[in-house]
C-alpha positions in Angstrom: 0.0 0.0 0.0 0.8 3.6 -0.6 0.4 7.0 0.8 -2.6 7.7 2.5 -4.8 6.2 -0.7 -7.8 3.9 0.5 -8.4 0.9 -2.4 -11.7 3.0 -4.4 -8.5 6.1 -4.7 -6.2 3.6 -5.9 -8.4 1.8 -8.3 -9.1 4.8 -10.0 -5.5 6.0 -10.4 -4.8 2.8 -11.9 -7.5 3.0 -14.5 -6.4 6.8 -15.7 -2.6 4.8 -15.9 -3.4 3.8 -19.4 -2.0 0.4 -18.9 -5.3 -1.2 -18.2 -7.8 -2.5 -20.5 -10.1 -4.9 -18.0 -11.7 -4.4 -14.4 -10.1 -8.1 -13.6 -6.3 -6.3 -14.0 -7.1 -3.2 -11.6 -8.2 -5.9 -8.9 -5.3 -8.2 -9.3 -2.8 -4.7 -9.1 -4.5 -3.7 -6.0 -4.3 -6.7 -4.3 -0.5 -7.3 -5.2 -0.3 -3.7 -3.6 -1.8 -4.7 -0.6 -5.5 -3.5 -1.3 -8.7 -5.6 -1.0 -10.2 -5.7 -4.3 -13.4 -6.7 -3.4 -14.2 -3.2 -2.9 -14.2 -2.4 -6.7 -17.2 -3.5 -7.2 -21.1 -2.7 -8.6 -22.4 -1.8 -11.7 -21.8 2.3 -11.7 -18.6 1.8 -10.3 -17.5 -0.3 -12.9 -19.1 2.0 -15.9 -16.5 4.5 -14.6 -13.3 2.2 -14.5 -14.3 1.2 -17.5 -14.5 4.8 -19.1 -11.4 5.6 -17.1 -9.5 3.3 -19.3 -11.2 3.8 -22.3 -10.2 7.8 -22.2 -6.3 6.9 -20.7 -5.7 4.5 -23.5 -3.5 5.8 -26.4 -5.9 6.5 -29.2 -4.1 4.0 -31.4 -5.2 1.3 -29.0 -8.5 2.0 -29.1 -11.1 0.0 -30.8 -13.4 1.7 -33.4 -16.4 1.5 -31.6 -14.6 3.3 -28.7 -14.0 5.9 -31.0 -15.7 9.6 -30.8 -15.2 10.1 -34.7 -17.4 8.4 -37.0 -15.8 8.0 -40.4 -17.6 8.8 -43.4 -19.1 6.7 -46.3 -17.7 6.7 -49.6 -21.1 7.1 -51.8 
């Protein structure tokens, strides 16, 4: 454990990171920190890790349904 961070902090530090792409790899970090993971959990909860990562991820990683740009039909 670090600082003075309690596990819902921590979680969501590791999900702006970048290096995340699933829930199930934040949990297993925090508990090789130290943290319980099975605080990180419910449905809103989860909907914001799971934007967290979406928005920290390098736009070349990101899938094209992830995207905010729509690309545009050849007639």
């Amino acid at each position: 454990m670090q600082r003075n961070v309690n596990t819902l902090e921590r979680a969501f530090e590791l999900a702006r990171t970048g290096e995340f792409d699933r829930i199930g790899q934040i949990k297993n970090r925090l508990n090789r920190e130290g943290y319980s993971s099975k605080l990180v959990v419910g449905r809103y909860l989860s909907a914001q890790l799971r934007q967290l990562m979406r928005l920290a991820r390098p736009e070349s990683y990101c899938l094209p349904s992830d995207r905010r740009t729509t690309l545009r039909r050849d007639a």
